[in-house]
C-alpha positions in Angstrom: 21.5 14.9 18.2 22.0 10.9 17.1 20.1 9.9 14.5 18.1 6.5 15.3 18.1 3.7 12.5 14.8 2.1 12.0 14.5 -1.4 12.3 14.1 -1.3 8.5 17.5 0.5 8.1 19.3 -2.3 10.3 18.0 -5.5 8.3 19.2 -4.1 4.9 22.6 -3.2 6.9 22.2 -6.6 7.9 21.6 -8.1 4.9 24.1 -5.9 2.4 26.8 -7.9 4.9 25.5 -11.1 4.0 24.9 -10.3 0.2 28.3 -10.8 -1.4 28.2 -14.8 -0.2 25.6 -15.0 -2.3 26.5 -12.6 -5.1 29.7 -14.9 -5.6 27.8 -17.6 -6.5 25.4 -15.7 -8.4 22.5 -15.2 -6.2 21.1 -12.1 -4.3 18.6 -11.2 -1.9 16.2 -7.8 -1.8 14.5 -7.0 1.1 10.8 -6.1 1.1 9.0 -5.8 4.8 9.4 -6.5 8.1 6.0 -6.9 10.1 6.1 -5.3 13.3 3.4 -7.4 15.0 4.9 -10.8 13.9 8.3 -9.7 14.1 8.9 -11.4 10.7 11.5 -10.2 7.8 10.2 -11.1 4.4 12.8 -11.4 1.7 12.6 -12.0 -2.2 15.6 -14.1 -3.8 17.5 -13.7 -6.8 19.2 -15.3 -9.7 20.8 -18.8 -8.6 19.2 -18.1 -5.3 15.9 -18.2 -6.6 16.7 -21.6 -8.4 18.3 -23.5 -6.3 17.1 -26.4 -5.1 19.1 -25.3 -1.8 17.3 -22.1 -1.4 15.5 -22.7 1.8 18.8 -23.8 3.3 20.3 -20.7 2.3 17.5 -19.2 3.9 17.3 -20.8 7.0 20.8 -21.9 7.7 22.5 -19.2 6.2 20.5 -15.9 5.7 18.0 -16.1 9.2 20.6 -17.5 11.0 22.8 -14.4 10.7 19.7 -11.8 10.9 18.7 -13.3 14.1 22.3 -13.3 15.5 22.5 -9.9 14.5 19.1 -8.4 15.8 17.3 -10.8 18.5 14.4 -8.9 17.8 13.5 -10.7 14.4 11.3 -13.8 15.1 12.1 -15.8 11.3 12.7 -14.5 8.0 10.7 -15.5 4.7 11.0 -15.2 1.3 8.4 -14.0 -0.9 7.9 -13.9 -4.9 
């Protein structure tokens, strides 16, 4: 019998791909919920990520953009302190 990966399990999949971009420059992101009924990830950022004054377009453009590619089922992503 297969074992099924929660929708939990596939963001952080999801998001361990995406972390090294932003380890390189010193940033990182942690993942900590996804609600079901909104369909929305909530993320927290760290190091430069959680400085920069790019942040949000790391978040949108780079980040969501490659969740949502990855798993249609997420409706945005958001980061949270």
């Amino acid at each position: 019998m297969l074992a099924t990966t929660t929708i939990e399990e596939q963001i952080i999949e999801t998001l361990e791909k995406v972390r090294p971009y932003l380890q390189q420059d010193g940033g990182d992101v942690e993942f900590v919920r996804y609600e079901e009924t909104t369909r929305v990830v909530e993320v927290r950022l760290h190091g430069n990520c959680k400085r920069c004054p790019m942040s949000m377009m790391t978040l949108r453009g780079g980040i969501e953009r490659f969740l949502l590619k990855a798993m249609p089922e997420i409706r945005r992503i958001e980061a949270v302190q």
